[in-house]
Each structure stands twice: as structure tokens, then as C-alpha cells.
C-alpha positions in Angstrom: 71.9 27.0 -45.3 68.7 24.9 -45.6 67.5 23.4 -42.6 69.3 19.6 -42.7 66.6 16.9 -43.0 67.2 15.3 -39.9 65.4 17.6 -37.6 62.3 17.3 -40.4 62.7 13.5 -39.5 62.9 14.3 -35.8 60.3 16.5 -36.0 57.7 14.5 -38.1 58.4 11.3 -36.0 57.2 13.2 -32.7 54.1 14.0 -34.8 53.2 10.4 -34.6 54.7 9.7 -31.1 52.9 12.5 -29.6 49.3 11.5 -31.2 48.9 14.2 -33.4 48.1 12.1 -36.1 48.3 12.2 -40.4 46.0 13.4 -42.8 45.3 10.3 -44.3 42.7 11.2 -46.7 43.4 12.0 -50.4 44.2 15.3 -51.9 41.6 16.4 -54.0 44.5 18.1 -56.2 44.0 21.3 -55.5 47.0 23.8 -53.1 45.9 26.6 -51.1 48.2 29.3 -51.8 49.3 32.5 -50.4 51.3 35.2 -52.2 52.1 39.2 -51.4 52.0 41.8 -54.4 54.9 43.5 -53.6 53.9 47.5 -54.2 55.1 49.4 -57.4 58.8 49.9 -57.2 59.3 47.3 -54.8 61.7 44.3 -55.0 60.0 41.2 -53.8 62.4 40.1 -51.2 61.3 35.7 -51.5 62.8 36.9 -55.3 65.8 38.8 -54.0 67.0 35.7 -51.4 66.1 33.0 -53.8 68.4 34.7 -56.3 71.2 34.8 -53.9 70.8 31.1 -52.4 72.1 28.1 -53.9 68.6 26.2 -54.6 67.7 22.4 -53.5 67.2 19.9 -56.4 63.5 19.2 -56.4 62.8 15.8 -55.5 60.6 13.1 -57.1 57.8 11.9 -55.3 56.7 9.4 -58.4 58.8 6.1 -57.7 58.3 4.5 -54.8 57.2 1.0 -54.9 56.0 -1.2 -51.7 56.1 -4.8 -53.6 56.2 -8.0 -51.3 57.1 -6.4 -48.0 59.5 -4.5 -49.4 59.7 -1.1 -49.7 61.7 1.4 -52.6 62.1 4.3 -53.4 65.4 6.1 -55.6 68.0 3.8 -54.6 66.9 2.6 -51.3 64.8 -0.7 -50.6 64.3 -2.4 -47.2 61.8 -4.9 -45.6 58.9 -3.5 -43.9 57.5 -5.4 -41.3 54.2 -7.0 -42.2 52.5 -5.3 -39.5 53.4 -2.0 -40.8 51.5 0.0 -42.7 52.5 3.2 -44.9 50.1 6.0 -43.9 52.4 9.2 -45.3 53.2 9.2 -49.1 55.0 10.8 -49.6 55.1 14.5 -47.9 57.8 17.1 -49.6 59.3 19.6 -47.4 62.3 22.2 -47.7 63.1 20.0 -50.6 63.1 16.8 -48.5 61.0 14.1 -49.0 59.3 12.0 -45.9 57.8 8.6 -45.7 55.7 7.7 -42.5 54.8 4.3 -41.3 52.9 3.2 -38.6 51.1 0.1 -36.6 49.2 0.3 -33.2 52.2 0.3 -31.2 55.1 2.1 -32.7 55.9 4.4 -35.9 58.9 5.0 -38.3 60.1 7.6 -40.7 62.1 8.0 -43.8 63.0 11.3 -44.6 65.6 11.4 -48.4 67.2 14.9 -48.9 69.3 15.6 -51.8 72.9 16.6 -50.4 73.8 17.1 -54.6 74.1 21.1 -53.8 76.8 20.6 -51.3 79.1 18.3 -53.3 82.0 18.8 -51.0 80.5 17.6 -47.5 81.6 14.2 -46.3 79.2 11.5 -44.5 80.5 12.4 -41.6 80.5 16.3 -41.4 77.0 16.0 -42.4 76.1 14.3 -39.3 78.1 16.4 -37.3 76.2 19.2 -38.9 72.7 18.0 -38.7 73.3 17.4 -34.4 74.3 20.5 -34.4 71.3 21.9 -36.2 69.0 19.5 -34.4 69.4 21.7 -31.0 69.3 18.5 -28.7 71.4 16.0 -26.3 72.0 12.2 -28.2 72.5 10.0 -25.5 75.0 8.2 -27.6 75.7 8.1 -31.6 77.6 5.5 -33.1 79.1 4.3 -36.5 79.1 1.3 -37.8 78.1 -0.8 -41.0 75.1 -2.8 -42.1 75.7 -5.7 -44.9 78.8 -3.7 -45.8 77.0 -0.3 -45.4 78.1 2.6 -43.3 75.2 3.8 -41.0 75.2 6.2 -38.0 73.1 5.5 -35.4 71.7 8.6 -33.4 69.7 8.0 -29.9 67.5 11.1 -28.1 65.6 12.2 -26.0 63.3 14.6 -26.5 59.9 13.7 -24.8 60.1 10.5 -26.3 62.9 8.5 -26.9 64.0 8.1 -30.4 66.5 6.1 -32.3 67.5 7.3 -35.8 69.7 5.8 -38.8 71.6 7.6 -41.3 72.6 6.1 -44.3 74.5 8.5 -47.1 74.5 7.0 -50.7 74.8 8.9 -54.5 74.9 12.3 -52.8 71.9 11.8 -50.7 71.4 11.2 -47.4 68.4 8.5 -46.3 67.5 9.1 -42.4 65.1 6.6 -40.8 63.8 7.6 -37.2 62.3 5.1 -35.3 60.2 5.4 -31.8 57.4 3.6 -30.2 53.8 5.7 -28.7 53.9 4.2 -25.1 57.0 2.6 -24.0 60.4 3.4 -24.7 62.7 2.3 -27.4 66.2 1.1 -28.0 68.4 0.5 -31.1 68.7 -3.1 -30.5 64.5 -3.8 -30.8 63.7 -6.2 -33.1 61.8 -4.0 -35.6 64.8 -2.0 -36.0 66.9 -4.3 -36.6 64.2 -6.5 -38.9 64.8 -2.7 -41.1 67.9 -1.4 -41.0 69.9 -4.8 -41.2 67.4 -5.2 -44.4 68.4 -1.6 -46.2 70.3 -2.1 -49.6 71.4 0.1 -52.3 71.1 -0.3 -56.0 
């Protein structure tokens, strides 16, 4: 199985945490690429395993809109605080797509994978699924709901503290992770709540 989006979340929010920084500058359009000629008489093996796994629906990168302090993108919208800026539009990986946003004190990201392929998983064995996958300690999890939404909150540790929110809607699973660059961060800080108690769904 596809690695679950929420250690791409994890992982891309300790990208910013840690100082690593985002390629902010355009793309000039063109991809590097690198493929192997498999010799005469010899199956290409990417061909052999992609022919034997259930593929990911490609997602689209083309309609997300950031319109008076709000942000949306498929179905999701939510306020973004004024002092936030969005410095990662969007980035596609494993068939996820990731969001990153950013001011001089703390970062958040929105990662939206397409659960559509596995029609049969519940909200709450994904979860269970993607902590397993994620290959850390929460220090707690929690379920609850947010203007009638159902939203699991995860909290970490993992050289910075992070807080993360899953919301599942229309087979696809929306996963913010939120953490700040100096001190450390809890569920209940005000720019957390300022966005999640803000998410809606068309």
C-alpha cells in the first residue's frame, strides 16, 4: 500500500520547522527526468509493479483559490490568518497534494490525498492506519467535531512538537499540520483554532 499522506504532512512540516526552507522561485516548466532502458528481453520491473498495484487518482493541482483571507481548494475552504503567507503551491507527491504556509514565527501544512482507491476504509481506520505508518509516539489523539465536522486531532513529538488535524470528506482525507520554529506548540493556540474552527465543506 501507498505510503498514507500523513507522514508526507509530518514530514514536509519538519522541512519548515527545522529551517530547511522552500524553493520559492518559479518553475521554468521544464522536469528533470531519469529513466532505465531495460536490456533486450527484459521486463521493466516500475512496468511489472505498476501493473499489479491498484493506482492513485491523479490529483488536480489547478483550483485552489486564496480570495479575502480565505483559502480553497476541492471542497475545503478555511480562514488563513492575515499574517500568513502561502509559500508552497501546490507540491504533488505519491499522489498527494501539499499546501505550505508560513510567517516569521510558525508554519502550517495541508496535505489532500485521494482515499477514492480504498472505498471500503472508514475515517477512523484510516487514522489508525496512518499512526501506524507514521512510525512515532502521539502524546495524545483525540476526536471531536468542528461546526458539526468530525476532526481528529494528533499531537507529536518528533524534534519539534507538532499538532495535526484530520478531516475526511467525499473520500478524501484533508490533514493540516501545524508547529511553530522556536517554541513549542499546543492544540489550543490561537492560530489553530483561528483555522481549524474556520474549515467548511462544500
Amino acid at each position: 500500500m501507498n505510503k498514507m499522506y500523513l507522514i508526507a504532512s509530518f514530514t514536509a512540516l519538519l522541512l519548515f520547522l527545522c529551517g530547511c526552507g522552500l524553493d520559492t522561485s518559479k518553475n521554468d516548466g521544464s522536469k528533470e527526468s531519469s529513466t532505465s532502458v531495460p536490456k533486450e528481453g527484459e521486463a521493466n520491473s516500475n512496468e511489472t509493479e505498476q501493473s499489479t498495484e491498484e493506482k492513485k487518482p491523479e490529483p488536480d493541482t489547478d483550483t485552489y483559490v486564496i480570495e479575502d483571507g480565505k483559502f480553497t481548494y476541492d471542497s475545503i475552504s478555511f480562514d488563513i490568518p492575515s499574517e500568513f503567507e502561502l509559500i508552497e503551491a501546490p507540491e504533488e507527491e505519491s499522489g498527494s497534494i501539499t499546501f505550505g504556509f508560513q510567517n516569521d514565527t510558525a508554519a502550517f501544512v495541508l496535505v489532500v490525498d485521494d482515499l477514492s482507491y480504498m472505498p471500503n476504509l472508514t475515517p477512523d481506520a484510516y487514522v489508525e492506519m496512518a499512526k501506524q505508518q507514521a512510525g512515532i509516539d502521539f502524546l495524545s489523539n483525540r476526536k471531536y467535531e468542528v461546526n458539526g465536522i468530525e476532526t481528529y486531532e494528533l499531537v507529536s513529538h518528533e524534534n519539534n512538537k507538532i499538532v495535526q488535524n484530520i478531516f475526511i470528506h467525499d473520500e478524501k482525507a484533508f490533514t493540516f499540520s501545524f508547529g511553530l520554529f522556536e517554541d513549542e506548540i499546543n492544540p489550543d493556540n490561537p492560530f489553530i483554532k483561528s483555522i481549524v474552527n474556520s474549515v467548511s465543506f462544500e
